[in-house]
N, C-alpha and C positions, 0 to 999 in steps of 0.2 A: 577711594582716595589713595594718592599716591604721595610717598617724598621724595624730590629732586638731588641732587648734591649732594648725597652722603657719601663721606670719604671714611666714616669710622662708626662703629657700633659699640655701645658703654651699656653693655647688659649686667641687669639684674640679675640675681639667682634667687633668693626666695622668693615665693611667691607670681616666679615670673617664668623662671626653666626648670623648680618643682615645687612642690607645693608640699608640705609632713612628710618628706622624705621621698616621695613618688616625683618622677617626672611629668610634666604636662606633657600631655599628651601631642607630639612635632615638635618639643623641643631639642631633639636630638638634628634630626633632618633641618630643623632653621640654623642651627649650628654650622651642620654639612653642608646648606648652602651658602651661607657666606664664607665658608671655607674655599668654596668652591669657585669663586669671585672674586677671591682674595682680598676680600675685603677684612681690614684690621680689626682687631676686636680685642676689646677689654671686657673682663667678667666684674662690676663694682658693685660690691655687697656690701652693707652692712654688718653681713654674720661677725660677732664677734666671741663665740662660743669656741671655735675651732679654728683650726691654724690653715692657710693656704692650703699645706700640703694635704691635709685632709680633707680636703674640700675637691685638690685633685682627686682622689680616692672614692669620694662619695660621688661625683659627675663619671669618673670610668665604669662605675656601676650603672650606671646609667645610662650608657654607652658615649657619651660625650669626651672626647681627650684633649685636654687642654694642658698647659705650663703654668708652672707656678709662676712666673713673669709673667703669664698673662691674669691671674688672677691682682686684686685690688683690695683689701680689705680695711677698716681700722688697725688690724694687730699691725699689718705690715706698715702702716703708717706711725702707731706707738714704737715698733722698733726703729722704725731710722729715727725719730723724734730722740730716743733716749739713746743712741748707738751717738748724735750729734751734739748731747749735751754732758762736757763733761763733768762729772764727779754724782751725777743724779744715783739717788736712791731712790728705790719705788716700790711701795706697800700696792701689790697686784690685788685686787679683789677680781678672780678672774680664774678661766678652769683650769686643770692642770698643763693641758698641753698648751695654752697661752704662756701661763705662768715658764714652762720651760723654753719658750719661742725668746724670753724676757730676762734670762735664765741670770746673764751678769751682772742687769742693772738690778737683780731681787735684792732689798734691805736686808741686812745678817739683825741676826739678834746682839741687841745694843747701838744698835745705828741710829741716826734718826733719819727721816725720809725728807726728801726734798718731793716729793709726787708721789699722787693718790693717784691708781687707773682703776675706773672702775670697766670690766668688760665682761657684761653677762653673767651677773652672781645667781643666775638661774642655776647653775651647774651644784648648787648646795653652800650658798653662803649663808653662815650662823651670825647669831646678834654680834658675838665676838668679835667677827671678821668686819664688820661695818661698822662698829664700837670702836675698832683700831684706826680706822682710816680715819670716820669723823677725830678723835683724838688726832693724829699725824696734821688733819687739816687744822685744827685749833690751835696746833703747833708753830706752822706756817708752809705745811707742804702746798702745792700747787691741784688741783683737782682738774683730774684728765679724763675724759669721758671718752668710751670709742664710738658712739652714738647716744642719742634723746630718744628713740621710739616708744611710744607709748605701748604701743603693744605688739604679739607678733602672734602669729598664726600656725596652729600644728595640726597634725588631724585629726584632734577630739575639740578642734576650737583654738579660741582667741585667749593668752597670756601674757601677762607683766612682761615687758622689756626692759631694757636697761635702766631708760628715760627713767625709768618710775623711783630709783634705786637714785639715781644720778641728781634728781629733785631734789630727795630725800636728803642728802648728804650736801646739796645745797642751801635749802632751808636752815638745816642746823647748826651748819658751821658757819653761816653766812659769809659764803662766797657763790662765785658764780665758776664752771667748769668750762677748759678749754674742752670744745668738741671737734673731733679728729674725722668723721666720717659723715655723710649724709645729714645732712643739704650743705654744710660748708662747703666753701666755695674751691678752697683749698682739695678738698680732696677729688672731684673730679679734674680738676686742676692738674693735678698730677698723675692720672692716665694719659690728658691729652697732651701731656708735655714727654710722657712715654713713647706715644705715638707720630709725637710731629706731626698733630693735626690740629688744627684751629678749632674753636667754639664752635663757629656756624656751620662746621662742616661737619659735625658729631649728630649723632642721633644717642639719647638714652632713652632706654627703654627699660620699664617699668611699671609698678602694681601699688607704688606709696604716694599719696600726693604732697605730702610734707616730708618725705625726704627726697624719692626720684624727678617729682616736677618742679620742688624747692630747687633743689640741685643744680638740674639741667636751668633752670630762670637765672641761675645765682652766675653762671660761665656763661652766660648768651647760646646755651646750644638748644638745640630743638628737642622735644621728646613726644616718645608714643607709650600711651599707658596701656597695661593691657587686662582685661577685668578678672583676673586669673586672682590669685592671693586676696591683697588687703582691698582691693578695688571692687573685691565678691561682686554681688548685684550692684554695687552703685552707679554711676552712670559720668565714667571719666570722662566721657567727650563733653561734659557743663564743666569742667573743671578749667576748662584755659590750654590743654594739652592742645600741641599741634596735628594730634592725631589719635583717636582709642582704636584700639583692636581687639577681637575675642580672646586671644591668645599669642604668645610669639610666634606659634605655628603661623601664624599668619603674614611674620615679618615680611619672608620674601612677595607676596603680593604686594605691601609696603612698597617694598624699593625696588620693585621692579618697575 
C-alpha cells in the first residue's frame, strides 16, 4: 500500500520513533529520509513530562536532530495558552523542568489560582500536591489537562498516564478539564497551521488510536498507525486507519 499527496508528516515520538527510551529500530533513517525529500515535518507528542528542549536532547542521542520549532507538545501549548491570558495563576501539578518552562505564570504563596495544569504527576506527585489543586478547583480555578491517556508504555510495561490523575480531579471537583493535546482538534491544528498545510494533505503517524487516529479524524487529515508502542500486537489496520505499517521504518515505502 501506498499514500498519494502528502505534503506534510505529523509524527509521533512515543511509542512510534522509540519506544522506553530506545529507538525503533529505522527511526532515524525514516527521519533522514524525508529530510532528504524535504518534506515538512512536525514531531506531535503527547510527552508531557519534559520540555521540548529535552526532547531535542533525548532524539540527538538517538541520532535524530531536530528544532525545538519543530517539536509540538501540550507544555508548548499550556505556555502560549497562559503567556495569552492575562493575569492567570497556575497551581502546576507537573515536573520540574515543566514547572520552570511555566516559571511566571507559577502561583506565589498567598495567591489564589485561576488554573489547575495537570501534566504528568508521574514524576512524584504526593496526596498534597493534588489535595491543592482539587482545593484551587473547588475554589473556582479552571482545570487544564496537557492530555487524557489512559496509559503509557516504558520498558518493564504499561503505566498510569495523566488521564488517570485528570479523571480524578474531575470527578471530585466536579468539573470537566480543558484538554490541550491529543485527539483535540486544536492541537494538530496548530502544527498544520505552522506548516501552511491543509488537513488532507498531512499524514499522522502513530501507535494511539484514541489520541493519533482521534486526532488526525478530528482535522480531516489521513493517518498511518504503526504496531510499534501502544498498538503492540493489535491489529491497527481493523481500526479505520488509512494505512498500518510494522513500524515507521517503513514510512518511506509509504510514500514512495
Amino acid at each position: 500500500m501506498t499514500i498519494a499527496g502528502v505534503r506534510a508528516v505529523l509524527l509521533d515520538l512515543d511509542g512510534t520513533v522509540y519506544e522506553g527510551g530506545r529507538p525503533v529500530a529505522g527511526a532515524a533513517d525514516a527521519v533522514a529520509w524525508l529530510r532528504a525529500r524535504s518534506m515538512p515535518l512536525r514531531l506531535t507528542s503527547n510527552t508531557d513530562s519534559v520540555t521540548p528542549a529535552e526532547l531535542v536532547e533525548r532524539l540527538a542521542a538517538m541520532g535524530i536532530d531536530v528544532t525545538e520549532e519543530e517539536i509540538l507538545t501540550p507544555v508548548v501549548v499550556a505556555a502560549r495558552l497562559f503567556d495569552s491570558t492575562p493575569g492567570c495563576r497556575v497551581l502546576a501539578v507537573a515536573s520540574a523542568s515543566v514547572r520552570q518552562r511555566l516559571g511566571p505564570h507559577l502561583v506565589a504563596a498567598g495567591e489564589t489560582p485561576t488554573h489547575v495544569l495537570v501534566a504528568d504527576p508521574s514524576y512524584g506527585a504526593a496526596y498534597a500536591n493534588l489535595d491543592a489543586a482539587f482545593r484551587a478547583l473547588r475554589g473556582g480555578a479552571e482545570l487544564v489537562a496537557t492530555q487524557v491517556g489512559r496509559r503509557m508504555r516504558r520498558a518493564d510495561g504499561e503505566h498510569l498516564d495523566t488521564g488517570g490523575w485528570v479523571r480524578m480531579l474531575e470527578y471530585a471537583a466536579e468539573v470537566d478539564a480543558r484538554v490541550l493535546g491529543k485527539p483535540a482538534a486544536d492541537f494538530l491544528g496548530a502544527a498544520l497551521d505552522s506548516l501552511g498545510v491543509a488537513a488532507g494533505a498531512a499524514l499522522v503517524v502513530g501507535d494511539d488510536v484514541e489520541s493519533d487516529l482521534a486526532a488526525a479524524r478530528a482535522v480531516g487529515a489521513r493517518v498511518a498507525l504503526v504496531r510499534t508502542g501502544k498498538a503492540g500486537g493489535d491489529r491497527p489496520e481493523a481500526t479505520g486507519a488509512d494505512a498500518a505499517i510494522d513500524s515507521v521504518a517503513d514510512l518511506a515505502s509509504l510514500l514512495a
